[in-house]
N, C-alpha and C positions, 0 to 999 in steps of 0.2 A: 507043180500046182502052186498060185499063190494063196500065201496066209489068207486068213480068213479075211484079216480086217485090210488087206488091200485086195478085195478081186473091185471089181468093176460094180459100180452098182448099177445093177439090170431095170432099176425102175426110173432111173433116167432116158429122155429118149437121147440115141444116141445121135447129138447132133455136134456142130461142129464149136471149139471154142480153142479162145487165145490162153496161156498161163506164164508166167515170164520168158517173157522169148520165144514161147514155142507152140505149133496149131497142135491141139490135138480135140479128144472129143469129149462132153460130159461126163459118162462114166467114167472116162479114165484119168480126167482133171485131180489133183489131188494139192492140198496144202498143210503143212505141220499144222499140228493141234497148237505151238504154239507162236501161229502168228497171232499179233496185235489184234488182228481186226476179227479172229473167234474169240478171242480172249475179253479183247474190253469194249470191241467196235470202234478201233480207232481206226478209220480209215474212212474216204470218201466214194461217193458215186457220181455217176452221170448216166442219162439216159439219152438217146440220138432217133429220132424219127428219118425214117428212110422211105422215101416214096419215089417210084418210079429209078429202083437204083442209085436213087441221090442222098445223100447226107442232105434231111432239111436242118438250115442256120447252125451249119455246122462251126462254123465261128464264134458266132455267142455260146454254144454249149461248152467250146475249148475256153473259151475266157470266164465261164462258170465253175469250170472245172478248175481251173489254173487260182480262181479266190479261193473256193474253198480249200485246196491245197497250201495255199501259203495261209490261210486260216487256220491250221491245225498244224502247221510249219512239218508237211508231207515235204521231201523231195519230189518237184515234178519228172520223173524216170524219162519224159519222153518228149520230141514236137510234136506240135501240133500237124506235120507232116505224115511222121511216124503215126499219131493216133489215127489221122486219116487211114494212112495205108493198113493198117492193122481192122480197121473196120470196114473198108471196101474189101478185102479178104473175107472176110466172115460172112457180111452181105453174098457174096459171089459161091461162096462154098456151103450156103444156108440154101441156097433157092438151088444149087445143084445135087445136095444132100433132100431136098424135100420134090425132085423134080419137077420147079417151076423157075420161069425166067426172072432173074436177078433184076430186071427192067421193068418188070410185072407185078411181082409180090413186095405186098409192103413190108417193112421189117421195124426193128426196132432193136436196137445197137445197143448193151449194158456196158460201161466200163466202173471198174472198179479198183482202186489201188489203199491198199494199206501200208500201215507205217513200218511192216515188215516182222520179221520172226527173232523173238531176245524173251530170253526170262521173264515172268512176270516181276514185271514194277512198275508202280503208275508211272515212274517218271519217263521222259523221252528218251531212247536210247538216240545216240547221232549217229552211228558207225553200221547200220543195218539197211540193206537195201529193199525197196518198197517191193508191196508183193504188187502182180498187175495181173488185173484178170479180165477178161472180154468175152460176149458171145453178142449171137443174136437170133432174134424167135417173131415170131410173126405177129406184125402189128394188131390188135382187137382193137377196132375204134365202135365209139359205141355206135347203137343199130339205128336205121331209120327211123323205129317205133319211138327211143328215146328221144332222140333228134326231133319227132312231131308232136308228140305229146308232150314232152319233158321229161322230166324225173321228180324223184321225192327223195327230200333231205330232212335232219335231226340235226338239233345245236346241240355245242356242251361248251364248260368253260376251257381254255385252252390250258392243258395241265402240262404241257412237255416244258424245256428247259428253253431258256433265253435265248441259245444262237441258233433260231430256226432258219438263218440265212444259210449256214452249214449245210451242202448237203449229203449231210451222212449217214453213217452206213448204220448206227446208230438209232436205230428205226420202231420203235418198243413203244416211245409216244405214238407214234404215227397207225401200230396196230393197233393199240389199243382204242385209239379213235375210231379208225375203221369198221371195227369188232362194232362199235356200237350201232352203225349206222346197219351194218348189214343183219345183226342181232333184232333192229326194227325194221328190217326189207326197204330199206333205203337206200340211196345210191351212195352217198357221204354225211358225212359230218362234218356240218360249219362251224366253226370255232373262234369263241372270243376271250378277248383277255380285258381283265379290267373295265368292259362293257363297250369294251370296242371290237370290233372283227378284225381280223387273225388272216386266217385260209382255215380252209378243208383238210382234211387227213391226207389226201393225198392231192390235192387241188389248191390251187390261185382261187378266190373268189371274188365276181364283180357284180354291182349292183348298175341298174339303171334310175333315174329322174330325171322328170319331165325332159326325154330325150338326152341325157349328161351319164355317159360312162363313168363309171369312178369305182375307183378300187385304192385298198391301205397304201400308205407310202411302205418306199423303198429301204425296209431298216433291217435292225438283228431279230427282228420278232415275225418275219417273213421271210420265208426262200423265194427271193425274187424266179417265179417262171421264165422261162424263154418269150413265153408269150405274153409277158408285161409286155416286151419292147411290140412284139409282132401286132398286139390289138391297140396299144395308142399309132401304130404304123397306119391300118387298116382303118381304124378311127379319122385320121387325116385325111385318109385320101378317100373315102364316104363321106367327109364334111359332117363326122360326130364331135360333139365335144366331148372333150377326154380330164379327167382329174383325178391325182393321186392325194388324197389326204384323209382323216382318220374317219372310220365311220364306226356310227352308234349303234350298238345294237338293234335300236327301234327303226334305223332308218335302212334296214335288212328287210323285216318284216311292213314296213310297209312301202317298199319299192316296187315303181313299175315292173323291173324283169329282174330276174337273179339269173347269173350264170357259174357255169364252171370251165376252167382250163387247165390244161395239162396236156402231157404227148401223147397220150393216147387217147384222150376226150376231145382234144382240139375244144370245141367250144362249145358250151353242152347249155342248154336253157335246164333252169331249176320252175317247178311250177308249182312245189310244195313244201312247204317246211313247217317242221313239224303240227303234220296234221290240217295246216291251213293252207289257202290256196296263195299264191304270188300274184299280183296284179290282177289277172284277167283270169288265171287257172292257165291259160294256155301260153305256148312260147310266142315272146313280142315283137315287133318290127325292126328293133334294133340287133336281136341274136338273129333274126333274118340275114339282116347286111353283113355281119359282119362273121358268119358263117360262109356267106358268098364271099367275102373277101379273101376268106382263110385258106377255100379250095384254089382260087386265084392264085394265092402265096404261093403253095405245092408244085405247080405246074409253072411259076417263073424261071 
């Protein structure tokens, strides 16, 4: 019989995942208490949208991953080949662990690597190899209802720390933002720093006028999405105009449409915040289009 503190934990489902080198399943994944990334959260993530069996922009998500790794000066463990293969594995052994077709169910790819397992010391050990860890679970995008109606969102000031382009594993701002929005039955929490917009707890946030996309530039005080690049793409080719530059907190609330992005929102109309209504109260012509564009993207 094993020790107590290694049997298998039962209230994991047992599905299928990657741990250095090797497939095995949730309950039975295990890592030292003292790697890095329990110890202080030194370590990054990345998340992969899979539709239809495909890695979507699985490119940009390896070249997201590969910044914020030399951001934190992680060794990257792997290629970008390697990552592929390691995540059409998972995909493949997800949708036959849950029997449904790998071509069929959507998924959604985690990868995670930390700075690896050494004594606690803030400082960088060089000589320890990163941990790497993968699975994957089934994509939740949000419902039609929110899709038609919208959602309702809550501001706060943006209180997490400077390198929000980091995307790490270091996550303690990002609940606690969460925490509030869902603590008022809300979907997020928009966030501004110094009276300018930020993102969401877990979201990219854009606004619209008079027909003009625009969303924050591209800096350390923002985790650039995937779908930056993907909605000025889609922007282009609908003949929206697109612009990145600092927005005010006043010119949030009184924007024609508010939206949210992210892998698993894809692109979500905002129709309240807090308390008041966004333009019309209802989702606007421009989260129309470029929700059509977005399903278009999937299926290229």
């Amino acid at each position: 019989m094993l020790p107590s503190n290694t049997r298998p934990m039962n209230t994991l489902p047992n599905l299928p995942c990657y741990l250095n080198g090797e497939f095995t399943t949730l309950p039975h994944a295990r890592i030292s208490v003292m790697d890095r990334g329990f110890i202080f959260g030194d370590g990054i993530y990345e998340v992969v949208p899979v539709y239809g069996g495909r890695l979507f922009r699985f490119a940009q998500h390896m070249q997201r991953l590969a910044r914020s790794l030399s951001e934190t000066r992680i060794r990257n463990p792997l290629t970008p080949a390697q990552w592929a293969e390691i995540a059409l594995k998972l995909v493949a052994s997800y949708a036959e662990q849950t029997g449904a077709k790998a071509d069929f169910v959507d998924q959604m790819v985690y990868f995670q690597i930390t700075r690896g397992v050494a004594l606690r010391d803030h400082v960088m050990p060089t000589d320890i190899e990163p941990t790497v860890f993968a699975m994957s679970s089934a994509l939740k995008p949000a419902s039609d209802a929110q899709r038609q109606q919208g959602v309702a969102c809550v501001t706060a000031d943006d209180f997490r720390w400077e390198k929000a382009h980091i995307k790490s594993v270091s996550l303690l701002g990002a609940v606690l933002a969460r925490q509030i929005s869902f603590d008022a039955g809300a979907q997020e929490t928009i966030m501004f720093r110094h009276g300018y917009l930020s993102e969401a707890a877990a979201s990219n946030v854009w606004i619209v006028k008079s027909g003009v996309v625009m969303g924050p530039p591209k800096n350390h005080l923002v985790l650039e999405g995937i779908r930056y690049g993907l909605i000025e793409e889609i922007c282009r080719a609908q003949g929206i105009s697109f612009t990145l530059r600092p927005i005010r907190c006043a010119e949030v609330f009184t924007a024609d449409e508010v939206m949210l992005s992210s892998a698993t929102k894809e692109v979500l109309p905002v129709t309240q915040i807090d308390g008041k209504p966004v333009g019309s109260g209802a989702p606007g012509p421009v989260f129309a289009r470029l929700f059509t564009g977005y399903q278009q993207a999937k299926i290229q």
